[in-house]
N, C-alpha and C positions, 0 to 999 in steps of 0.2 A: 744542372751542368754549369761549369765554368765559361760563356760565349765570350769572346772578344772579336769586335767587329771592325775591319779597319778603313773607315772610311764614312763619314754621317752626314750624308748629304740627302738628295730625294729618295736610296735606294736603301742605304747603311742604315737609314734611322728609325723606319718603321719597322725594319726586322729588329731594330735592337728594342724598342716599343714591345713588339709579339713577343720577343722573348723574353722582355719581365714579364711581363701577362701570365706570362705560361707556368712561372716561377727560375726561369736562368735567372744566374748573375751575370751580367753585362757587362763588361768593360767597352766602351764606346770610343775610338781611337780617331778623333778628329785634327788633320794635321795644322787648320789654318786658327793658330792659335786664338784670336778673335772670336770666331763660332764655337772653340772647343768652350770658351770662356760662358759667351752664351747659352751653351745648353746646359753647363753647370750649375747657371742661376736659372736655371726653369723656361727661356727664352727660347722657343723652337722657331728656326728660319723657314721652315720642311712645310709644305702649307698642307699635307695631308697628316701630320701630326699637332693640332692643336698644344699649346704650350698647358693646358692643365693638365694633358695626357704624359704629357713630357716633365710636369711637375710631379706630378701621383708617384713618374716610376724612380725621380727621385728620393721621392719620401720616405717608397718604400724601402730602399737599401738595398736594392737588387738592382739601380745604374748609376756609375759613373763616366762621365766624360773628361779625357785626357787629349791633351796633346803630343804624348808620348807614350809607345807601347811601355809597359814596364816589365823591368828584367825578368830574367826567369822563366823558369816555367808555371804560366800562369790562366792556361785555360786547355776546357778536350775540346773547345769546339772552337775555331777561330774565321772567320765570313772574310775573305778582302770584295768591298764595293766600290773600287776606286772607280775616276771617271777615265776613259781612253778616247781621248782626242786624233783627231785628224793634225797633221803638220804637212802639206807643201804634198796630199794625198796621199801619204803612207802613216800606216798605223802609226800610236805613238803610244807605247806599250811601258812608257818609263815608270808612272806609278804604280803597275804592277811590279815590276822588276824592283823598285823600291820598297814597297810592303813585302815584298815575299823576303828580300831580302833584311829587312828589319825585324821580320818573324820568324825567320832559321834558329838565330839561338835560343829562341824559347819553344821551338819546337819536341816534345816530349813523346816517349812511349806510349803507343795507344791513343795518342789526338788524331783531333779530324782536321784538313785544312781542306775549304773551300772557295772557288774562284766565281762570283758572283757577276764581273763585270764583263761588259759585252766587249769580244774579240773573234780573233779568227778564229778557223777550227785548226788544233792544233799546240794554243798556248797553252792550256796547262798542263800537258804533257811534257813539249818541250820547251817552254821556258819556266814557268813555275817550277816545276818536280825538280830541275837541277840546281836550283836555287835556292830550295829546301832543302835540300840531301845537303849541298855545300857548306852553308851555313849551319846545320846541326849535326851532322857527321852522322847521322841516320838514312836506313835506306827504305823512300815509299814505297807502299802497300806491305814489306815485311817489319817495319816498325812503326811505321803511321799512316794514315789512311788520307787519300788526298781524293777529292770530288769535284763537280762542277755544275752549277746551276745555273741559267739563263735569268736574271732578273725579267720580270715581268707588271713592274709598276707603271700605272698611267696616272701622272697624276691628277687630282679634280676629279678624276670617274667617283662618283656615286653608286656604281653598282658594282662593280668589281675591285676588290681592294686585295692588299695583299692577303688576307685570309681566306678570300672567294677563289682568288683565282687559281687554276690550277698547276702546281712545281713540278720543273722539268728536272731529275734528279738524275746524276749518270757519277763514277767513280771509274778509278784507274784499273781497278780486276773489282772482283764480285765482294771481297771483305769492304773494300771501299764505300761502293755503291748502298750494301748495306746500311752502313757506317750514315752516308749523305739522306739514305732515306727514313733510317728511324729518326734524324736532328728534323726534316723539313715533318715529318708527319706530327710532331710535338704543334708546329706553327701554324699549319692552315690545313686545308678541307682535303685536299686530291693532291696525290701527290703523282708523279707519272715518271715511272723509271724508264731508260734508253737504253741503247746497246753499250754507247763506250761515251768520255767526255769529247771529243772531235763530233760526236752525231747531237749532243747536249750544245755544243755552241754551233752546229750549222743549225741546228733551231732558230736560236735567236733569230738569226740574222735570215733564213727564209719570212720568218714572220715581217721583219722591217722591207725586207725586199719586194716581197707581195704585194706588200701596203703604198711601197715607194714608186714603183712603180702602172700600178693601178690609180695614182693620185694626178703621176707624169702624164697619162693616157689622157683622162678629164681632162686636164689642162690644156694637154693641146687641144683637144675637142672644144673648149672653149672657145680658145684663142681662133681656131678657122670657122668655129660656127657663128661666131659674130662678124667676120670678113664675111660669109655667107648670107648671114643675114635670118640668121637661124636663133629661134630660143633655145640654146642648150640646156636649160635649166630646167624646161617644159619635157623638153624627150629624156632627158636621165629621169624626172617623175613618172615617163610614161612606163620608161623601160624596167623601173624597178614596183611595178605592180606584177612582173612576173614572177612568181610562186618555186621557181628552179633556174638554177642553171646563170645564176646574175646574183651580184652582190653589188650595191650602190655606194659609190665614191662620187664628189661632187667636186668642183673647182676650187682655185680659192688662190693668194694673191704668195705662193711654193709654200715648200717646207720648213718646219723649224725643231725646237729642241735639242735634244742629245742625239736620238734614234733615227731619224730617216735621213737625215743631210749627213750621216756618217757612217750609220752600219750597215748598208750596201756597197760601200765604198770599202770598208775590211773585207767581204768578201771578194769582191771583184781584185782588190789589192794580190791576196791570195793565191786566188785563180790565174792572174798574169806572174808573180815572183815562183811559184809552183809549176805551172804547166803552159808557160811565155802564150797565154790566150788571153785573147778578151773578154770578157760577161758585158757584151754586146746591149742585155737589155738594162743593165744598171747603167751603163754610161752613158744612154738615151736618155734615161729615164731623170741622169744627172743633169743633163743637160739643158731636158726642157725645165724642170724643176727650178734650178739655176738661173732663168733667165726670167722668170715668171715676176720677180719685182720690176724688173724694168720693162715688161709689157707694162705692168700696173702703173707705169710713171708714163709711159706712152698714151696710155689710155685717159689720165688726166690731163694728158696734153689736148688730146683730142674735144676733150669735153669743155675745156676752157676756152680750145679757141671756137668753139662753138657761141661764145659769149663775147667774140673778141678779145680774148686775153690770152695771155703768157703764162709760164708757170712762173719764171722770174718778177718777183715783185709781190705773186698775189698770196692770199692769205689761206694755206691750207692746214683742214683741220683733222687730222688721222686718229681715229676710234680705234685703239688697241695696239699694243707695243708687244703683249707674249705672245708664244708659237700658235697655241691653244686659245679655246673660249674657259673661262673660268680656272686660270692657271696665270699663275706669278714667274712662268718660266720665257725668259725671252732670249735665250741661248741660240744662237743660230737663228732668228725670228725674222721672216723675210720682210714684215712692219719695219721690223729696224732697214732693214736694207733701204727698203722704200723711200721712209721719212728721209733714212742719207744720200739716197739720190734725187730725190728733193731738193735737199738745201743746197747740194753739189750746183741746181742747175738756179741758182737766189731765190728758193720761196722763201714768203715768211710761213714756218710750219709750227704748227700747236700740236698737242698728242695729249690725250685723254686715256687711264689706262689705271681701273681703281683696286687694280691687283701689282702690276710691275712698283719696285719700290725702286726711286733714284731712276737716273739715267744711262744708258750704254754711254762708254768715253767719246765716240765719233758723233752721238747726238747731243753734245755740250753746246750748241746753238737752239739749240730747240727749248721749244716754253710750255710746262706742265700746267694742264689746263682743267679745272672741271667743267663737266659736260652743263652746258646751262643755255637759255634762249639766246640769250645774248651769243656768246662764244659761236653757235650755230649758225646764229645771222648776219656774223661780220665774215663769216670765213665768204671766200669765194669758191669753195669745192668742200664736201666734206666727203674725209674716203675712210671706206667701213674697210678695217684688214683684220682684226680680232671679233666676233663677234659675242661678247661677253653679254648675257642674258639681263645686267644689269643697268645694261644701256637702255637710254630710252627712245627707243628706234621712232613712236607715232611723229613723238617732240621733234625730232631732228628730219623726218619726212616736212612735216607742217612747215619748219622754220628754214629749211637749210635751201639756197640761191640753186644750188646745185650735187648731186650726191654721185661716186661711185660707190657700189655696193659688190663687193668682191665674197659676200657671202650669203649672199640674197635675205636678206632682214627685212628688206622693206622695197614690198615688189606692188607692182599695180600703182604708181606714184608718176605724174604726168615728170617731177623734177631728178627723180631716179633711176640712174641706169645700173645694167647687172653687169657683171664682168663676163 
């Protein structure tokens, strides 16, 4: 099959990856001319696509990456993976509305078009499908078939990748659906059909909201079982040896990424523009989340002036700048917040981080450090907010004046305290 996939970033890229594998031809539609450039000469940003895997599928003549769709009609199968941002708390649905619309006139008799990116329940019904009909003067499901998939990438996972994990496949009527599930059963293992695409993207977004909120709940548990004077850290071990009925979430210094700082927020969005209510637990859930780097800045407060110090002035050293441990993604990363509440109040702040590449723009005072004895023993706090397996947690127990550990790396240490 002819794939063209509009969007090659963490989600667009290893689908377009699985589809040479599989033998498609790819056209890989990268809009930010720079990366498109990159992936041309074999250079993959994507840290779950290795650049020899991204070389191979060049080689083989079955990918190109573009920075422009090309005319015509020129694929049956076409993927949009665009990102959908948050703007001032309402969705911001314009790169969809973009691609779909850049894909109407090359929409053809008999292709498939599918909606990969995460939104409300809703959009590709009504904003994609009139989009495409407009722009190609064809009418979905009686002359092309339109679908919609929940992207389900974590990136770093080692054990679930995209060919493991299981696709949630839903279309506009049944030719559709069809249509969506014979393309994803070519790509991966299980493929899992739905009623309609509205019940295919409140998936998504159950999944991130379950998660988002079950994160929100530890956190504040944290936050009052240390005013308590409680090892929170101790009772979530104790409570998750029960065998039913409990899944274990653990604290940590909020949210970050694409997924949880935003895809509860589409639905709750939804929920109040649709039926003028609230989703009561997402805006909780926003809220304590939301506030969790500045407990973390509080909490250094605390610990320095324990030493007689200030944060203004002293030297703080922060272990990890992405959302995740073992992940180059620091999109939303409440690290970042941290470190810039930080300098907001004059630390001097250092950041150690052997995966993020460069700087976020508000951390342009900040100084790129590798993790070393030295670096450890000048700082006056060191605060673990990434816990990347790469670190050398004993060295920085041994060496470092003073530690918060917002992800308990290194616990039973007279100089270390947990969040």
């Amino acid at each position: 099959m002819r794939v063209t996939i509009i969007g090659q970033g963490y989600v667009g890229l290893p689908v377009a990856m699985r589809s040479v594998e599989v033998g498609h031809d790819v056209t890989g539609v990268e809009k930010n001319p720079d990366r498109a450039q990159r992936l041309a000469a074999g250079d993959s940003f994507v840290e779950d696509v290795p650049s020899d895997v991204l070389a191979a599928a060049l080689a083989s003549g079955r990918y190109r990456a573009v920075a422009e769709l090309p005319s015509g009609p020129s694929f049956d199968v076409a993927v949009i993976t665009v990102p959908t941002p948050l703007h001032d708390g309402a969705p911001d649905l314009s790169f969809i509305e973009s691609a779909a619309a850049e894909l109407a006139p090359s929409v053809a008799p008999g292709c498939l078009v599918i909606l990969e990116s995460t939104t409300y329940p809703g959009t590709t019904e009504e904003l994609m499908v009139p989009l495409l009909e407009a722009g190609s003067g064809l009418t979905a499901g009686r002359d092309f078939r339109v679908g919609y998939s929940p992207e389900r990438i974590d990136p770093g996972n080692q054990q679930y990748n995209f060919v493991t994990t299981p696709k949630v496949v839903a279309g506009i009527d049944a030719e559709s659906l069809a249509a969506v599930e014979g393309f994803y059963r070519t790509l991966v293992n299980e493929v899992v059909p739905v009623k309609g695409c509205k019940e295919a993207e409140l998936t998504k977004l159950i999944e991130n909201t379950f998660r988002h909120v079950n994160v929100a709940l530890v956190n504040e548990l944290a936050v009052f079982a240390y005013e308590l004077g409680i090892d929170v850290w101790d009772a979530i071990d104790a409570a998750s040896t029960k065998p039913f009925g409990y899944m274990r979430f653990t604290p940590g210094p909020g949210v970050g990424g694409h997924c949880l700082p935003i895809d509860p927020s589409y639905l709750s969005w939804r929920v109040k523009q649709s039926l003028n209510r609230q989703f009561r637990f997402v805006e909780l859930a926003n809220d304590v989340n939301e506030h969790m780097p500045q407990y973390v800045v509080n909490r250094v407060n605390l610990a320095l002036n324990h030493d007689a110090k200030s944060i203004r002035g002293s030297r703080i050293l922060i272990l990890g700048l992405a959302y995740k441990k073992g992940s180059s993604d620091a999109r939303e990363s409440p690290s970042v917040r941290v470190a810039e509440l930080l300098m907001t109040l004059g630390a001097d702040v250092h950041t150690v981080d052997p995966f993020v590449e460069g700087l976020p723009q508000q951390l342009a005072g900040v100084q790129r450090v590798d993790l070393s004895i030295d670096e450890v023993a000048d700082a006056d706090i060191v605060v673990v907010l990434t816990d990347h397996d790469e670190f050398d947690y004993p060295m920085v127990a041994a060496n470092a004046s003073r530690v918060l550990d917002t992800r308990r790396r290194m616990s039973n240490h007279a100089n270390v305290e947990m969040l």
